[in-house]
C-alpha positions as a Markdown table, in Angstrom:
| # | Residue | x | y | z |
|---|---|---|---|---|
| 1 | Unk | 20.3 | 71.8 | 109.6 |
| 2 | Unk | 20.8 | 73.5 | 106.4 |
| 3 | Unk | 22.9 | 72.4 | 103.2 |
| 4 | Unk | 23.9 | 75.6 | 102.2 |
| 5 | Unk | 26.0 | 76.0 | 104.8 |
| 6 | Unk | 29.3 | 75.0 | 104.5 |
| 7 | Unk | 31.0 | 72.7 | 106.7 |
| 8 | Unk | 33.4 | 74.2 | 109.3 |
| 9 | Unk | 35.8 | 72.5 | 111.0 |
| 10 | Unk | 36.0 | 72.1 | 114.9 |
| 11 | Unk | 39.2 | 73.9 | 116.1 |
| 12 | Unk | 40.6 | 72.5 | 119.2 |
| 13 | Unk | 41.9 | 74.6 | 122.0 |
| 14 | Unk | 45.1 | 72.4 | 121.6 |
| 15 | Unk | 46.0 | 73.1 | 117.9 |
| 16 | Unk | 46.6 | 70.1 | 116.4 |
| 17 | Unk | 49.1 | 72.1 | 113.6 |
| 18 | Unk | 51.5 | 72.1 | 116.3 |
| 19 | Unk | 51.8 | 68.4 | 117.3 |
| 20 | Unk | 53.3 | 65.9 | 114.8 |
| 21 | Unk | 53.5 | 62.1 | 115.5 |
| 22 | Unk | 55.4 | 61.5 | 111.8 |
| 23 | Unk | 53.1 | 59.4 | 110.3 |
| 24 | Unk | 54.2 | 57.2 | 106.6 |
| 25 | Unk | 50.4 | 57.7 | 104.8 |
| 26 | Unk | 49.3 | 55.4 | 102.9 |
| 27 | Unk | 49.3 | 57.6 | 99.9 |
| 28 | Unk | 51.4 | 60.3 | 98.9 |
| 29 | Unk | 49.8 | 62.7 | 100.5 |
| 30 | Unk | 50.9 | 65.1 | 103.4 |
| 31 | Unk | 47.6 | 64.4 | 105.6 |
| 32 | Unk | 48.2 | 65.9 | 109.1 |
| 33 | Unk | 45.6 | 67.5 | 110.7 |
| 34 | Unk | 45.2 | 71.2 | 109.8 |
| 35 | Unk | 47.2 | 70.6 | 106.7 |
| 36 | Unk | 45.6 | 71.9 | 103.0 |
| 37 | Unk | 44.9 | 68.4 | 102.0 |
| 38 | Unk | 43.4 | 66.9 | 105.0 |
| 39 | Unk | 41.1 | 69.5 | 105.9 |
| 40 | Unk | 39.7 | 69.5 | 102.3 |
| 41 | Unk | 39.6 | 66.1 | 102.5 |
| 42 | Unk | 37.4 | 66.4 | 105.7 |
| 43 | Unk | 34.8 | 69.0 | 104.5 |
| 44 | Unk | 34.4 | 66.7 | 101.9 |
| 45 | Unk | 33.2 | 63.8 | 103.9 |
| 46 | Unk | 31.3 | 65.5 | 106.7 |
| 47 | Unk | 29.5 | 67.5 | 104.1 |
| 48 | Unk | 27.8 | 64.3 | 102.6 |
| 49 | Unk | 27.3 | 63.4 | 106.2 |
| 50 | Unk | 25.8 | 66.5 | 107.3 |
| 51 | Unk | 23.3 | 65.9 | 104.4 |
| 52 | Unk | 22.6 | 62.3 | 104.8 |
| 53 | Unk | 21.8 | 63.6 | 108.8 |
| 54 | Unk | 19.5 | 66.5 | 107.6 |
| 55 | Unk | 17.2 | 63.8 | 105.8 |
| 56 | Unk | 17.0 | 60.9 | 107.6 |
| 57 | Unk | 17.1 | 62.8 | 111.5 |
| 58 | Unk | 13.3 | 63.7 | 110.4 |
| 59 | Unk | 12.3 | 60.2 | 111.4 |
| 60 | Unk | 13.9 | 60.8 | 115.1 |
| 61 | Unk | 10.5 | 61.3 | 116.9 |
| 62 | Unk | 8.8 | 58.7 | 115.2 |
| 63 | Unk | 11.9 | 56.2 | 115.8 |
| 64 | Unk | 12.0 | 57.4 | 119.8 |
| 65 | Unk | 8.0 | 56.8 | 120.2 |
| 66 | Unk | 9.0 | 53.1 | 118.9 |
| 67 | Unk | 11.8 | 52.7 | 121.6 |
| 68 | Unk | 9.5 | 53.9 | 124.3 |
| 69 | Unk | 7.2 | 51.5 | 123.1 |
| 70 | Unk | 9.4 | 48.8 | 122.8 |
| 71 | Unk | 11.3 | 49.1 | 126.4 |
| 72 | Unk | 7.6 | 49.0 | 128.0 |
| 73 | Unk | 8.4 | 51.6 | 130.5 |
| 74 | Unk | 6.6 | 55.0 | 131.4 |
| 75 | Unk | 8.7 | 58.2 | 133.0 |
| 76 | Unk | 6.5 | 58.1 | 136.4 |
| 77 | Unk | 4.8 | 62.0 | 136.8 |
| 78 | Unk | 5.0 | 63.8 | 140.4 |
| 79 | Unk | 1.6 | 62.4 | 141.2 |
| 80 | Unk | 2.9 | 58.8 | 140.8 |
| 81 | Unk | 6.3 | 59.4 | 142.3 |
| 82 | Unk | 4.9 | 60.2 | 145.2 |
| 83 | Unk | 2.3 | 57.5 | 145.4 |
| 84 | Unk | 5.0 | 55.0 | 144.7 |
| 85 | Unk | 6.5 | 56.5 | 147.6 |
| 86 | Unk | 4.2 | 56.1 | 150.1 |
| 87 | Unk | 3.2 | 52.8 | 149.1 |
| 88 | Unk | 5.7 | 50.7 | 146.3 |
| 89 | Unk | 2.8 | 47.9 | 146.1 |
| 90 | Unk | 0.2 | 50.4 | 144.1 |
| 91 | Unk | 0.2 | 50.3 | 140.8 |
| 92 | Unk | 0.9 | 52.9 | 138.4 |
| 93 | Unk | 0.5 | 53.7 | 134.5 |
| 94 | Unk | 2.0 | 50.6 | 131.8 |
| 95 | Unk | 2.9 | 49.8 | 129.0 |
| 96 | Unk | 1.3 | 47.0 | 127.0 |
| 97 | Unk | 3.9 | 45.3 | 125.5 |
| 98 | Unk | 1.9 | 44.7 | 121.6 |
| 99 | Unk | 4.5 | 46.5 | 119.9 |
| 100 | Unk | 7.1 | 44.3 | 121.7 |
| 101 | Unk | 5.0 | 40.9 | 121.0 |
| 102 | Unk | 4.7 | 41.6 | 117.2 |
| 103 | Unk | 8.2 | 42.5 | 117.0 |
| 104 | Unk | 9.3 | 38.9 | 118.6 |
| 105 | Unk | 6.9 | 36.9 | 117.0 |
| 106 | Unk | 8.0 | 38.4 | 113.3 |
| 107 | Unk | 11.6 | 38.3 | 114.1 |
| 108 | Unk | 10.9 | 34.5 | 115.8 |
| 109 | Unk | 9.3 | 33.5 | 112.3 |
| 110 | Unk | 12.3 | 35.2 | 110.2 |
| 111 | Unk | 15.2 | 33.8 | 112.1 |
| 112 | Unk | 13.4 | 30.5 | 111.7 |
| 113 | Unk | 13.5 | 31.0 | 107.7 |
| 114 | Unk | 17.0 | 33.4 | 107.5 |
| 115 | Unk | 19.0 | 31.4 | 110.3 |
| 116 | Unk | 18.6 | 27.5 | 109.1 |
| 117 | Unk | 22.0 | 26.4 | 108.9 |
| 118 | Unk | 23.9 | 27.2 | 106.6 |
| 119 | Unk | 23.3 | 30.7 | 106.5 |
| 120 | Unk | 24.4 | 31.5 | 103.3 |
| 121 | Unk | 24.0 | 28.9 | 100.2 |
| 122 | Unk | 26.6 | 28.7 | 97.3 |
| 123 | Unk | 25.6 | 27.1 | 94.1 |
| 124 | Unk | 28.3 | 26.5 | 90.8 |
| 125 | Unk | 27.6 | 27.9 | 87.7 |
| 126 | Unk | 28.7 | 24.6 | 86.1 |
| 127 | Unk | 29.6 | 21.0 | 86.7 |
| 128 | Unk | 33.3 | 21.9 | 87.0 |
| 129 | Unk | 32.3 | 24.3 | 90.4 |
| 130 | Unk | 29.8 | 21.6 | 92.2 |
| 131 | Unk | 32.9 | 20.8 | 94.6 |
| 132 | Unk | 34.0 | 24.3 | 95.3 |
| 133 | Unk | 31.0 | 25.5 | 95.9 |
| 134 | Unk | 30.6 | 22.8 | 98.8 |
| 135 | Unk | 33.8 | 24.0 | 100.3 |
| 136 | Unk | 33.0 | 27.8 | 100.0 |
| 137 | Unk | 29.6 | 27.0 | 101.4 |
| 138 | Unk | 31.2 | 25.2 | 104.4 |
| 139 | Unk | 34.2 | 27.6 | 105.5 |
| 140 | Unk | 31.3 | 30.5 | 105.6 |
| 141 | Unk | 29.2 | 29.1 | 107.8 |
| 142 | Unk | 32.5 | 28.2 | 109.9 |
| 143 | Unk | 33.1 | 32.0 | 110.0 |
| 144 | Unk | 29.8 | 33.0 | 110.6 |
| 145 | Unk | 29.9 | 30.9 | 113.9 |
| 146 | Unk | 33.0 | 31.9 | 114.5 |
| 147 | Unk | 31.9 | 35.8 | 114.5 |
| 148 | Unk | 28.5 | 35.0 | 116.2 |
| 149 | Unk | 26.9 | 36.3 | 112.9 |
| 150 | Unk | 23.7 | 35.0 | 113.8 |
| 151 | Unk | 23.1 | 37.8 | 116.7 |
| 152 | Unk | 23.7 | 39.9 | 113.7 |
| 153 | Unk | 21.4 | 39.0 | 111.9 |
| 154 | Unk | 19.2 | 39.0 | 114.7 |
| 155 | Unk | 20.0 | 42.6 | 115.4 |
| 156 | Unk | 19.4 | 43.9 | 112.2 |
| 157 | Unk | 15.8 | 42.1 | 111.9 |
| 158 | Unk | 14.6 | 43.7 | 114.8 |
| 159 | Unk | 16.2 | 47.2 | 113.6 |
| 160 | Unk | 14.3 | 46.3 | 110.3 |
| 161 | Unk | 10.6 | 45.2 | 112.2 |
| 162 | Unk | 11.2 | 48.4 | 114.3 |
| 163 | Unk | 12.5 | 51.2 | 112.5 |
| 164 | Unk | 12.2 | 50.2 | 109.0 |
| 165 | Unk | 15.4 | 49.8 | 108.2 |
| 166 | Unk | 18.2 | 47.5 | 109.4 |
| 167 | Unk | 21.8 | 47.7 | 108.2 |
| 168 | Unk | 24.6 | 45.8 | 108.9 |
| 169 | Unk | 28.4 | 46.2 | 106.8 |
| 170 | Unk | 30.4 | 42.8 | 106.0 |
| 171 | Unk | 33.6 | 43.0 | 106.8 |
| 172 | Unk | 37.0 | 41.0 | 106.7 |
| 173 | Unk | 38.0 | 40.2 | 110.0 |
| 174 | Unk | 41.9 | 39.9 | 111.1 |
| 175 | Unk | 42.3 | 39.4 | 114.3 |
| 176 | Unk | 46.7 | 39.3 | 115.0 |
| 177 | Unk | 48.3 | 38.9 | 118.5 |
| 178 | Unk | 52.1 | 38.1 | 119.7 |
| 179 | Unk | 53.5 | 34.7 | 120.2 |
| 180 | Unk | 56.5 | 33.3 | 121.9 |
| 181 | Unk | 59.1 | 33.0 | 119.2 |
| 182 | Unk | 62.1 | 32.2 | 121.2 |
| 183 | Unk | 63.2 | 31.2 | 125.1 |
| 184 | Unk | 67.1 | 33.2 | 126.0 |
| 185 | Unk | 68.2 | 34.4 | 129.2 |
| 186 | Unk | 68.4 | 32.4 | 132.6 |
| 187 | Unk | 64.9 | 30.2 | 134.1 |
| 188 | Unk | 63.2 | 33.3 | 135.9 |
| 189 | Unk | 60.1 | 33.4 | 133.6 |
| 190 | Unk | 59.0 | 36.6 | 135.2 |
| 191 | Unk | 62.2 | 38.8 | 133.8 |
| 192 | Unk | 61.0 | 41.3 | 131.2 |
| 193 | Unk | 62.6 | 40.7 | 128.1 |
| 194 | Unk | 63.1 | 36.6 | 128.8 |
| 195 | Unk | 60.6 | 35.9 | 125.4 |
| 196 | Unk | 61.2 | 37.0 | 121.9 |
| 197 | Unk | 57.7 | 37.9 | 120.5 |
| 198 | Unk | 56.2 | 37.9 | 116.8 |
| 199 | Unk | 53.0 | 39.1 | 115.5 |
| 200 | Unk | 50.8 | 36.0 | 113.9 |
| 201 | Unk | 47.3 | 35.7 | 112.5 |
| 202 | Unk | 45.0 | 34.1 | 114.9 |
| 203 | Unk | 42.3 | 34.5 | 112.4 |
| 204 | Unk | 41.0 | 35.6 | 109.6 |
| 205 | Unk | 37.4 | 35.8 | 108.2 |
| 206 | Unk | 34.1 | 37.1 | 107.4 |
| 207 | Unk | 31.9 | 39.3 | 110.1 |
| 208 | Unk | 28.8 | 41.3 | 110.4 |
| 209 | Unk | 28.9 | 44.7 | 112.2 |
| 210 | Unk | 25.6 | 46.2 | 112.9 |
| 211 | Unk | 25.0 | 50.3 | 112.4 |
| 212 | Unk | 22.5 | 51.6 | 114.4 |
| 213 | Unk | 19.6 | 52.9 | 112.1 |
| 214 | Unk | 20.4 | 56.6 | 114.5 |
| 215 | Unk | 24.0 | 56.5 | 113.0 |
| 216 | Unk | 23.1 | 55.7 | 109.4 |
| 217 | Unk | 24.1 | 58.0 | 106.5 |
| 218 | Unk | 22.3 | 56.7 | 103.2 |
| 219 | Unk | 22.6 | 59.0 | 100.0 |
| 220 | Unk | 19.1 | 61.2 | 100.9 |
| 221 | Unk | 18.7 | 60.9 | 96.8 |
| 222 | Unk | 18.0 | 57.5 | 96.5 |
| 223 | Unk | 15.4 | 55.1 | 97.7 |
| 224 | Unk | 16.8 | 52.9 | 100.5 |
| 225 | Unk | 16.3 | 49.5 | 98.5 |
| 226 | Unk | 18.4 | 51.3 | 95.9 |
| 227 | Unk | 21.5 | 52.2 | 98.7 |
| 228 | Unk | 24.3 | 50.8 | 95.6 |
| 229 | Unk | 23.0 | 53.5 | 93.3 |
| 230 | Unk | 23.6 | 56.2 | 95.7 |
| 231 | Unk | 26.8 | 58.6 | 95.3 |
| 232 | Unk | 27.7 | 57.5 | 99.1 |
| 233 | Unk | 26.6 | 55.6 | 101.9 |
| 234 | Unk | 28.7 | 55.4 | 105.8 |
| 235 | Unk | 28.0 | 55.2 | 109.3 |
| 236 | Unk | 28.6 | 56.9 | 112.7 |
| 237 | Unk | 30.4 | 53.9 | 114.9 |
| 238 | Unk | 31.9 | 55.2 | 118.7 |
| 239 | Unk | 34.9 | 53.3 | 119.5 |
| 240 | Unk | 37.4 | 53.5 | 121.8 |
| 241 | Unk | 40.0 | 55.7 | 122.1 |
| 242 | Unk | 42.6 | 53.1 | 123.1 |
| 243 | Unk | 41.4 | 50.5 | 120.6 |
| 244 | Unk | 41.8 | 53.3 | 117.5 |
| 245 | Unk | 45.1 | 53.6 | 118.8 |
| 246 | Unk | 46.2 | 50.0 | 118.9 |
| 247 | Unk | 44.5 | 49.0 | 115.7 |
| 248 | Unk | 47.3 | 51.4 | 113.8 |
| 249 | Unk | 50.0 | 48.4 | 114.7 |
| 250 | Unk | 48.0 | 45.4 | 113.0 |
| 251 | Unk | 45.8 | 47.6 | 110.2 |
| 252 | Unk | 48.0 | 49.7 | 108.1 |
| 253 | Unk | 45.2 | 51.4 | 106.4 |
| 254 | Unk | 44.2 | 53.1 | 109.7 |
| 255 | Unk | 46.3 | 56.5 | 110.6 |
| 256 | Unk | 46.4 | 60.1 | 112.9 |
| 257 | Unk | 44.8 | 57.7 | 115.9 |
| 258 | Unk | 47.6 | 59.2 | 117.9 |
| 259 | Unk | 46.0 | 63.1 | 117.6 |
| 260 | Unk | 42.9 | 61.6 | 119.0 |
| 261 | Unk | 44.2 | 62.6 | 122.0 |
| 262 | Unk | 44.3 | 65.9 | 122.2 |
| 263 | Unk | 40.5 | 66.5 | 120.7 |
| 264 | Unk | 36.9 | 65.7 | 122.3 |
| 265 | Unk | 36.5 | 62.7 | 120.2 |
| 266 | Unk | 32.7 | 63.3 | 120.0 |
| 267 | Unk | 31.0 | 64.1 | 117.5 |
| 268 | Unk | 27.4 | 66.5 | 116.6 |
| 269 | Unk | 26.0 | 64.2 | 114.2 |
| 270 | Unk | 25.9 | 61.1 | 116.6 |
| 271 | Unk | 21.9 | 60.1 | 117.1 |
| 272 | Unk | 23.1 | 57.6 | 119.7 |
| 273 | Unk | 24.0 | 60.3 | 122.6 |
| 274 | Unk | 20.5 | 62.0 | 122.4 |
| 275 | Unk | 18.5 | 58.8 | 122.0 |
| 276 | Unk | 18.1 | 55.9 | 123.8 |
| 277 | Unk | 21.4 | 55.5 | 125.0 |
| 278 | Unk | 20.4 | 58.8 | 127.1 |
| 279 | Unk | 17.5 | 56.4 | 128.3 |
| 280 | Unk | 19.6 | 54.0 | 129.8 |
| 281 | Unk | 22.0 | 57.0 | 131.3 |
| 282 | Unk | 25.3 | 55.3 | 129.0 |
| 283 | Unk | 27.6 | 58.3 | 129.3 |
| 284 | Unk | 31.4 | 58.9 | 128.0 |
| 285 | Unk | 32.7 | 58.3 | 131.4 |
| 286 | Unk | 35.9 | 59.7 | 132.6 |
| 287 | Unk | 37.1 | 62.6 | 130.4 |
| 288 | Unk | 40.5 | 61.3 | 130.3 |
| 289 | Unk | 42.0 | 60.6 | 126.8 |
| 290 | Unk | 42.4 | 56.4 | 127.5 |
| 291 | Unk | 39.2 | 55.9 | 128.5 |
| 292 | Unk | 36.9 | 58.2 | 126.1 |
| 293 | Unk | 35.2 | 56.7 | 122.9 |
| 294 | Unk | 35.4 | 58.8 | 119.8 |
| 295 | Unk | 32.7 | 58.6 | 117.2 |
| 296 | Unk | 34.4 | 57.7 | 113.9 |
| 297 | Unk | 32.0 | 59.0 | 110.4 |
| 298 | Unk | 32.9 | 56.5 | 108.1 |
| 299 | Unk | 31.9 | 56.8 | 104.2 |
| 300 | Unk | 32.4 | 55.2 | 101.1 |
| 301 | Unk | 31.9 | 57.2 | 98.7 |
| 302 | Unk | 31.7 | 57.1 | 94.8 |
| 303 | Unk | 34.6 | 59.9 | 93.7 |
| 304 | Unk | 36.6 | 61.1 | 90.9 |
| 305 | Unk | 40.3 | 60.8 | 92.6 |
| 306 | Unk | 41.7 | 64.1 | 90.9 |
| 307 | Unk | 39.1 | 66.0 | 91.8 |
| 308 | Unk | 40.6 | 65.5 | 95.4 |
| 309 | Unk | 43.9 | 65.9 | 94.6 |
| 310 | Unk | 44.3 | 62.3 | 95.4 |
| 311 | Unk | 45.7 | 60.8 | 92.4 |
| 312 | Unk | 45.6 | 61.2 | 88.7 |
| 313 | Unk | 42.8 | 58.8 | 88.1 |
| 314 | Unk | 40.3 | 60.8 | 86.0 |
| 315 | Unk | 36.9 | 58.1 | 86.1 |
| 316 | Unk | 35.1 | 57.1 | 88.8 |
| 317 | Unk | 36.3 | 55.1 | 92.3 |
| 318 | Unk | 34.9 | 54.2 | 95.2 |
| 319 | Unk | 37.1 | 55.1 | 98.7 |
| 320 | Unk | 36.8 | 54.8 | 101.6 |
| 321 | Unk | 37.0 | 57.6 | 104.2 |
| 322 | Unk | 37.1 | 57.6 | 108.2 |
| 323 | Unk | 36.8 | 60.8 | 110.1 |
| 324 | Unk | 37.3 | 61.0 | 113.7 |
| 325 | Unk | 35.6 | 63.5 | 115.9 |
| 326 | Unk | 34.8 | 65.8 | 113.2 |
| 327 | Unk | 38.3 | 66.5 | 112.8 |
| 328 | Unk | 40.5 | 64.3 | 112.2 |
| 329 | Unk | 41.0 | 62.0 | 108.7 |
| 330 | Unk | 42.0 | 58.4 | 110.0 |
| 331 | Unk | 41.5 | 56.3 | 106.9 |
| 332 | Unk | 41.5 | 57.5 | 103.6 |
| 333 | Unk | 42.1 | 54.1 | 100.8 |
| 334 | Unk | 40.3 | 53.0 | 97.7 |
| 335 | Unk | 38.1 | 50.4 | 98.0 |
| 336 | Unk | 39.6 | 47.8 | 96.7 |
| 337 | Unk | 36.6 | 44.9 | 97.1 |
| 338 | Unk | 36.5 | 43.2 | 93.7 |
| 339 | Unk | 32.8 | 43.0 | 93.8 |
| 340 | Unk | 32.5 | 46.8 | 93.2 |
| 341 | Unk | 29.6 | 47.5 | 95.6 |
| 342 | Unk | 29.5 | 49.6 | 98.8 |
| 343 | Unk | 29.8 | 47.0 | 102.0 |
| 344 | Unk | 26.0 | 47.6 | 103.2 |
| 345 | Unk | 23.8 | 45.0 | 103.4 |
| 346 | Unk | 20.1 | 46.9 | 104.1 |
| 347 | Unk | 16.7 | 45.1 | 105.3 |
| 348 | Unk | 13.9 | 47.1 | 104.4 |
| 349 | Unk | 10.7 | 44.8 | 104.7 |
| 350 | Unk | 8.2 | 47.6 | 104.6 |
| 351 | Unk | 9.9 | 49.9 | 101.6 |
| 352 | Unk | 7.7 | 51.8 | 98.9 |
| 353 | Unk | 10.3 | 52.3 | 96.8 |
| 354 | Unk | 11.0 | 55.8 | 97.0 |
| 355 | Unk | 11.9 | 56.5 | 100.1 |
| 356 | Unk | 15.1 | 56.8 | 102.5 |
| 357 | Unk | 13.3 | 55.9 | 105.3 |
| 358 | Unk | 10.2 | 53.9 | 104.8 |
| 359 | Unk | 7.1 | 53.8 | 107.7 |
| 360 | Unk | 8.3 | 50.6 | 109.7 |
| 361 | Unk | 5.5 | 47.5 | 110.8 |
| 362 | Unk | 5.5 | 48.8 | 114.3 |
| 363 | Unk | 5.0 | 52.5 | 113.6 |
| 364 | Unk | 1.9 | 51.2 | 111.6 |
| 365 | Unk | 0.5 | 49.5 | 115.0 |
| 366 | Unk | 1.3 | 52.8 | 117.2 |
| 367 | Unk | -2.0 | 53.7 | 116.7 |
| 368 | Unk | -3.5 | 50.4 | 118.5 |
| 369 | Unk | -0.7 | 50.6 | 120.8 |
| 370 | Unk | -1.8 | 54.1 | 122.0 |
| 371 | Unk | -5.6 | 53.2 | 122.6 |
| 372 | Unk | -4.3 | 49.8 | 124.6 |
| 373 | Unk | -2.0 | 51.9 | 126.9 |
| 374 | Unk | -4.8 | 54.6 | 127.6 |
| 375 | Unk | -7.2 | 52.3 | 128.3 |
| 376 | Unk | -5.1 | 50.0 | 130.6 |
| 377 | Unk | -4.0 | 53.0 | 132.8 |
| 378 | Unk | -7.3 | 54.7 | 132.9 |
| 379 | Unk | -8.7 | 51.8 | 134.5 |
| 380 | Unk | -6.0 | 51.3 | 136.9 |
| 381 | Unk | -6.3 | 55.0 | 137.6 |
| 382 | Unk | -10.1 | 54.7 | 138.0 |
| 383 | Unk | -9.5 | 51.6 | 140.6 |
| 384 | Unk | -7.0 | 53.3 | 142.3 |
| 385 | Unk | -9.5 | 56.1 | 143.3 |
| 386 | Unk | -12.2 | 54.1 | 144.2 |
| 387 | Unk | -10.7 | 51.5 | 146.6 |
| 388 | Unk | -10.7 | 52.9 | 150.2 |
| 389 | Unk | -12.2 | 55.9 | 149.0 |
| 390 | Unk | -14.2 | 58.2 | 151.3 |
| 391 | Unk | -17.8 | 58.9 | 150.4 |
| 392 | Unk | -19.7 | 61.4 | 151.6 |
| 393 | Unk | -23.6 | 61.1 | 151.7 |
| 394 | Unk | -26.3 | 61.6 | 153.5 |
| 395 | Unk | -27.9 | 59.3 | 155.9 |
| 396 | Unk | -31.6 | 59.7 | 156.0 |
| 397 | Unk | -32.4 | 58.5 | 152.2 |
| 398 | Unk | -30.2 | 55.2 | 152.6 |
| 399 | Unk | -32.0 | 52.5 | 153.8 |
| 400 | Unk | -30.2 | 50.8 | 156.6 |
């Protein structure tokens, strides 16, 4: 993929200049689709993306030899489809599950240090914050096993032990739903309309959300343990249709989910469709707009607002962008986090300190794992052959 070529945007056979859903953006801005500012706003991000994919897509091969690995499964050739065939009881070639062993054992040993309750530890600068800390240090943990953050955690260690990188984003998790306000009209509770509802919070807290190491866009031009320095950093996330959709009504950052149902939804930089998802035959299922996913590129991105057109801020920001299907711009907001960092929380155990991508513990041990596996199935190859062979010799130089 080459970076001298400019991004081009996907035109739909249904042209989305010609629908309008009337959308209030959150910033001044007229952002349909097809409109001057959106679609600059869009080659912006998917350029960076386009980039980020041209770099780190290099380790593919390597990262699809570990999955292989890891599953402990072997494609059966015509020979042994058709001796499984004939007989289901013979054996044929294996896998020997090293690389899956040293994986469980290092992630076994990690979660045991990472996962001692609580997770995370909060400590006061001075006397006066001994008691706040306490209380901080409680309602995390609180959220964390609310959110199930330990299979997080989890996830992202074997991500880490496996590919050599493993990248989760905290987030801030609302989570709103209606409740009966008032009772009027007669006793038949099944009338429509009987219940006056309201929107309330049901919760509010902190969450892990893990990003595939396939769907990863670091800035090619730092090192990975250096992901804060880079110029951007996002991910590739499919979600549904429906759910982008609903989320407008309780997150008013999120917009244009409506249009998202007159494009593909896909979108040509997902690693997930050609890679092990393929493995385990996950498709997109019925074509139908409601129950499609759509693969959302989302970026934060360090960015000089006038330079955009966005505002008149002349220094530095970070925003945050969301673009669905390679077309459409669903979130476009500064990031407001108080902190000033990108969201990404990267586990790199084996980096060098120059590299996007660093060689992961398991690719080390492909090597070993390779010799294992040929000489497990040459043997059972060899044994197969032999037993009930047929021999062919001749009789008068045996002794009987």
């Amino acid at each position: 993929m080459r970076r001298d070529l400019p991004y081009l945007i996907p035109y739909n056979s249904a042209s989305l200049a010609n629908i309008s859903y009337n959308y209030d953006y959150p910033i001044d801005m007229d952002l349909r689709p097809r409109s001057v500012p959106h679609d600059r706003i869009v080659q912006f991000v998917m350029e960076r993306a386009i980039m980020s994919k041209s770099a780190i897509s290099r380790r593919y091969d390597s990262w699809r030899d570990i999955d292989r690995s890891l599953t402990v499964y072997i494609n059966l050739d015509e020979q042994e489809t058709k001796l499984k065939a004939k007989d289901s009881r013979k054996p044929v070639s294996i896998v020997v599950p090293i690389s899956y062993s040293i994986r469980e054992t290092l992630v076994t040993y990690t979660s045991s240090v990472f996962l001692e309750s609580p997770y995370f530890r909060y400590h006061g600068v001075g006397p006066e914050d001994y008691y706040g800390s306490i209380l901080m240090e409680q309602l995390v943990q609180q959220q964390c096993m609310r959110n199930k953050v330990a299979l997080n955690i989890i996830t992202q260690l074997k991500d880490a032990f496996a590919y050599g990188i493993g990248c989760v984003s905290p987030q801030w998790c609302v989570e709103k739903g209606p409740r009966r306000a008032s009772f009027r009209g007669p006793s038949n509770i099944y009338e429509v309309g009987a219940f006056d509802q309201e929107e309330e919070v049901r919760f509010e807290g902190n969450k892990l959300v893990n990003i595939s190491p396939y769907n990863f866009l670091p800035d090619p031009n730092v090192a990975i343990d250096r992901v804060q320095d880079g110029e951007y950093v996002g991910w590739i996330n499919s979600e549904s249709c429906m759910n982008l959709i609903g989320r407008e009504y309780y997150d008013d950052t999120y917009f244009n989910c409506q249009y998202l149902k007159h494009i593909d939804g896909r979108s040509r930089l997902s690693g997930l469709h050609d890679s092990y998802l393929d493995r385990y035959e996950v498709g997109w299922g019925d074509p139908n707009w409601y129950s499609k996913s759509c693969d959302v590129v989302y970026l934060y991105c360090t960015i000089i607002p006038k330079d955009l057109g966005l505002s008149s801020y002349d220094r530095p920001q970070k925003w945050l962008f969301g673009v669905a299907g390679d077309e459409v711009l669903v979130r476009c907001q500064p990031s407001h986090l108080l902190h000033g960092k990108y969201p990404i929380a990267v586990a790199a155990p084996d980096y060098d300190g120059y590299t996007v991508s660093p060689i992961s513990r398991l690719e080390i041990a492909a090597c070993m794992q390779e010799v294992q596996n040929f000489l497990f199935n040459s043997h059972i190859a060899n044994v197969r052959k032999a037993v009930n062979d047929v021999i062919i010799y001749d009789p008068t130089v045996i002794n009987p």
